[in-house]
C-alpha positions in Angstrom: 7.3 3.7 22.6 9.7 4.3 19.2 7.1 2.5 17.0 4.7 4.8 18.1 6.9 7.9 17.4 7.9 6.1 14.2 4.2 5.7 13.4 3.0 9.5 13.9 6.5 10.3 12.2 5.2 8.3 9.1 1.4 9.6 9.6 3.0 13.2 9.7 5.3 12.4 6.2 2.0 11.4 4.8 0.3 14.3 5.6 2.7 16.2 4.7 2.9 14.4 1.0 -0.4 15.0 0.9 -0.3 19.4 1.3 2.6 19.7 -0.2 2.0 17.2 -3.5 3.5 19.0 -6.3 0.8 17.3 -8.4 -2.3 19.6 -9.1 -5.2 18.4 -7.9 -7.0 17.5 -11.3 -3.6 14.9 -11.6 -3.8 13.9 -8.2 -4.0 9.7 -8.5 -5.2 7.5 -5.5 -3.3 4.2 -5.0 -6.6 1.8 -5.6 -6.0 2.7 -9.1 -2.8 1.2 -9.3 -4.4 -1.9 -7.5 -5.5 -5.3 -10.1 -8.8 -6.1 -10.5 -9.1 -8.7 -8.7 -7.7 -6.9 -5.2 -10.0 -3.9 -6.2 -13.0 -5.6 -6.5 -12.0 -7.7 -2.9 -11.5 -4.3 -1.1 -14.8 -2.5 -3.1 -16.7 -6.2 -1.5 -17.5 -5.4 2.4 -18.0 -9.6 2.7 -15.1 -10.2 0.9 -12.6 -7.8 2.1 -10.6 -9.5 5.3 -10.3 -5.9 6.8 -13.5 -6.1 7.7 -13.2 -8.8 10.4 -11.4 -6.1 12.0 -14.1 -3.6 11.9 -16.6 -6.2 13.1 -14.8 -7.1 16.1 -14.4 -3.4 16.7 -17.8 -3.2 16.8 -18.3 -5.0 19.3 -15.3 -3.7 21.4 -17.4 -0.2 21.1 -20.1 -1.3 22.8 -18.3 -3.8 25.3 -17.9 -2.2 28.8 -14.2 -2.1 30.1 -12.4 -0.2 33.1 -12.7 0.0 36.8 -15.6 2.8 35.1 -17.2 -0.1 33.4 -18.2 2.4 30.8 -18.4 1.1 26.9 -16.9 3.6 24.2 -20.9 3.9 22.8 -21.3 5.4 26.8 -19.8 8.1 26.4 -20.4 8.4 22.3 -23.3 6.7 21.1 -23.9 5.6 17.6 -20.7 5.4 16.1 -22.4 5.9 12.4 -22.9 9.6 14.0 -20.5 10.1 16.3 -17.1 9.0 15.0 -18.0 10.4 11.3 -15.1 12.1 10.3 -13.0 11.8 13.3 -10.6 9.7 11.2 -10.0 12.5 8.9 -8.8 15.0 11.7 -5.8 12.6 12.7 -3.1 13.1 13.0 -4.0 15.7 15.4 -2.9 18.0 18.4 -2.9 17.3 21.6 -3.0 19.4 24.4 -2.3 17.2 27.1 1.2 15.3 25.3 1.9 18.9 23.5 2.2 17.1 20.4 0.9 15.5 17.6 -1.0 12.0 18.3 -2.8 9.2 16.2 -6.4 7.7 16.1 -4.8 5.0 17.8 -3.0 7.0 21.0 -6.6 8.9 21.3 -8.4 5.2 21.8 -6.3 4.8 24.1 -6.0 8.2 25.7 -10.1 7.9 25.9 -9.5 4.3 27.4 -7.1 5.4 30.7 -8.7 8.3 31.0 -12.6 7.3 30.7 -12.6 3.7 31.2 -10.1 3.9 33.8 -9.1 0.6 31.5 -5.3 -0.3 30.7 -4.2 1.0 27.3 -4.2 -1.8 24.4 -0.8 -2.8 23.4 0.2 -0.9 20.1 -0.2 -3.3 16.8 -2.7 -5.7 19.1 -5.8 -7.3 17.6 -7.9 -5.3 20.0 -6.5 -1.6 19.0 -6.2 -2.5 15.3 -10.1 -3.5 15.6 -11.0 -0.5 17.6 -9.4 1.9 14.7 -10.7 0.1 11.8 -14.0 0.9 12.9 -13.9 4.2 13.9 -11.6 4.6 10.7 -14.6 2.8 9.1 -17.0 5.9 10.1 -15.1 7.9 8.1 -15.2 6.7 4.7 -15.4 8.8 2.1 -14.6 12.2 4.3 -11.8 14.1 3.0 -8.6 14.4 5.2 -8.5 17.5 7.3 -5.2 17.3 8.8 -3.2 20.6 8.4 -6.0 23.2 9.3 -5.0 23.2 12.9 -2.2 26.2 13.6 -0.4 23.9 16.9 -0.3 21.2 14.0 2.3 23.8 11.6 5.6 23.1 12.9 5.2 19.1 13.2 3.9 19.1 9.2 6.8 20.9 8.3 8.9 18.6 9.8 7.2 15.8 8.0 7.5 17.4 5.0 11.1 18.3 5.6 11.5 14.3 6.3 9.8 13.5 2.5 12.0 16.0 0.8 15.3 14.4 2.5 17.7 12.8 0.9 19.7 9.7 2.1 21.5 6.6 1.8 23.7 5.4 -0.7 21.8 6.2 -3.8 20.5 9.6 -2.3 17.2 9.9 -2.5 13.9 10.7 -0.6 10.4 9.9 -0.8 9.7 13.0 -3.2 12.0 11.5 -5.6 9.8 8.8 -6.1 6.0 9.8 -5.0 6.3 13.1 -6.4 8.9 12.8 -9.5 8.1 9.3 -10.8 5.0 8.5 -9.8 2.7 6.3 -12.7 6.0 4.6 -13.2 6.8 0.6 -11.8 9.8 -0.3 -9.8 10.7 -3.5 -9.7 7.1 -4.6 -11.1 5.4 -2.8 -8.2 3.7 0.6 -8.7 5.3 3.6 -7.4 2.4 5.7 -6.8 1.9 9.3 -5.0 1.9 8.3 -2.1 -1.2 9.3 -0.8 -2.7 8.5 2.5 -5.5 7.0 1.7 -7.1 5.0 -1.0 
C-alpha cells in the first residue's frame, strides 16, 4: 500500500513539474534528447525496444477473459486502438470512489474487482506492468491532460509543494535541479527537466 501512495505521490510531483515548469514552452526539453544514439534509436525501433514485450503480453491480457464475470477488458471496451486512446494522458486522475487521486495502474485494477469480479494484480507484477504498457501504448503521442480537472487542484499543489521542498543535508529539492540546472551533467548523467514523459 506505501509504494502505491509513494507512486501517485511521484506521478503527482511530476505533474506538477510539468504545470509549473519555469521553463517556457519554446525551451521546454524532453528527456529522449538527452538519451545516446544508440538507446534512441532502440526506443524509436518497436522490434527492438524490450518494452515492447510488455505491451505484447498486454495485449493479450486485454482480450483474455478473467473473473468470476469471465469478462475480457476488450468486453467491456473493444478495440483498444480506439478506446484507450488518450486515457494515459488523463492520469493521474480523480476518483470518486477513493476521494483521491489514483494511477492508470489502480484504475486496471479498480476495473478488474469491480468488472471482472477478478482479484487485483499485485502492484510491480508482470501482469499489471503489461496491462499498463499497452493501454499507455494507445496513448502515444497525446499530450498530458492532467491538471484540467478542479477535484484534482489541491493534490497538484501538494505535488508541487513536494518539488519546490528543500531537504537533507545539502538542502535541496527537485526544482533545484530540473528547473535551475537542467542541460547540465551530474556525475556524467544528464540532469534533465524532468518531464514525465519522453
Amino acid at each position: 500500500m506505501t509504494g502505491r501512495f509513494l507512486v501517485i505521490g511521484l506521478a503527482l510531483v511530476f505533474a506538477a513539474s510539468y504545470a509549473a515548469a519555469q521553463v517556457g514552452s519554446e525551451k521546454r526539453r524532453s528527456g529522449y534528447q538527452d538519451m545516446g544514439e544508440a538507446l534512441q534509436k532502440m526506443q524509436d525501433d518497436d522490434t527492438a525496444n524490450p518494452g515492447m514485450l510488455f505491451v505484447q503480453l498486454g495485449s493479450k491480457l486485454w482480450a483474455k477473459a478473467a473473473g468470476a464475470a469471465d469478462k475480457s477488458c476488450a468486453d467491456c471496451h473493444g478495440a483498444a486502438s480506439a478506446s484507450m486512446k488518450g486515457v494515459a494522458a488523463r492520469y493521474p486522475a480523480f476518483d470518486k470512489a477513493t476521494g483521491g487521486p489514483i494511477d492508470l495502474e489502480q484504475r486496471i485494477n479498480s476495473c478488474r474487482t469491480s468488472h471482472q469480479q477478478a482479484a487485483s494484480l499485485p502492484f510491480e507484477s508482470r501482469e499489471l506492468l503489461a496491462l499498463t504498457a499497452f493501454v499507455a501504448r494507445q496513448s502515444q503521442g497525446v499530450p498530458i491532460e492532467t491538471g484540467t480537472d478542479p477535484q484534482l487542484a489541491p493534490f497538484i499543489e501538494k505535488g508541487r509543494e513536494r518539488y519546490m521542498q528543500r531537504q537533507g543535508q545539502l538542502n535541496l529539492g527537485c526544482a533545484n535541479c530540473h528547473d535551475d540546472n537542467w542541460d547540465k551533467r551530474l556525475a556524467g548523467s544528464a540532469i534533465t527537466q524532468g518531464h514525465p514523459t519522453g
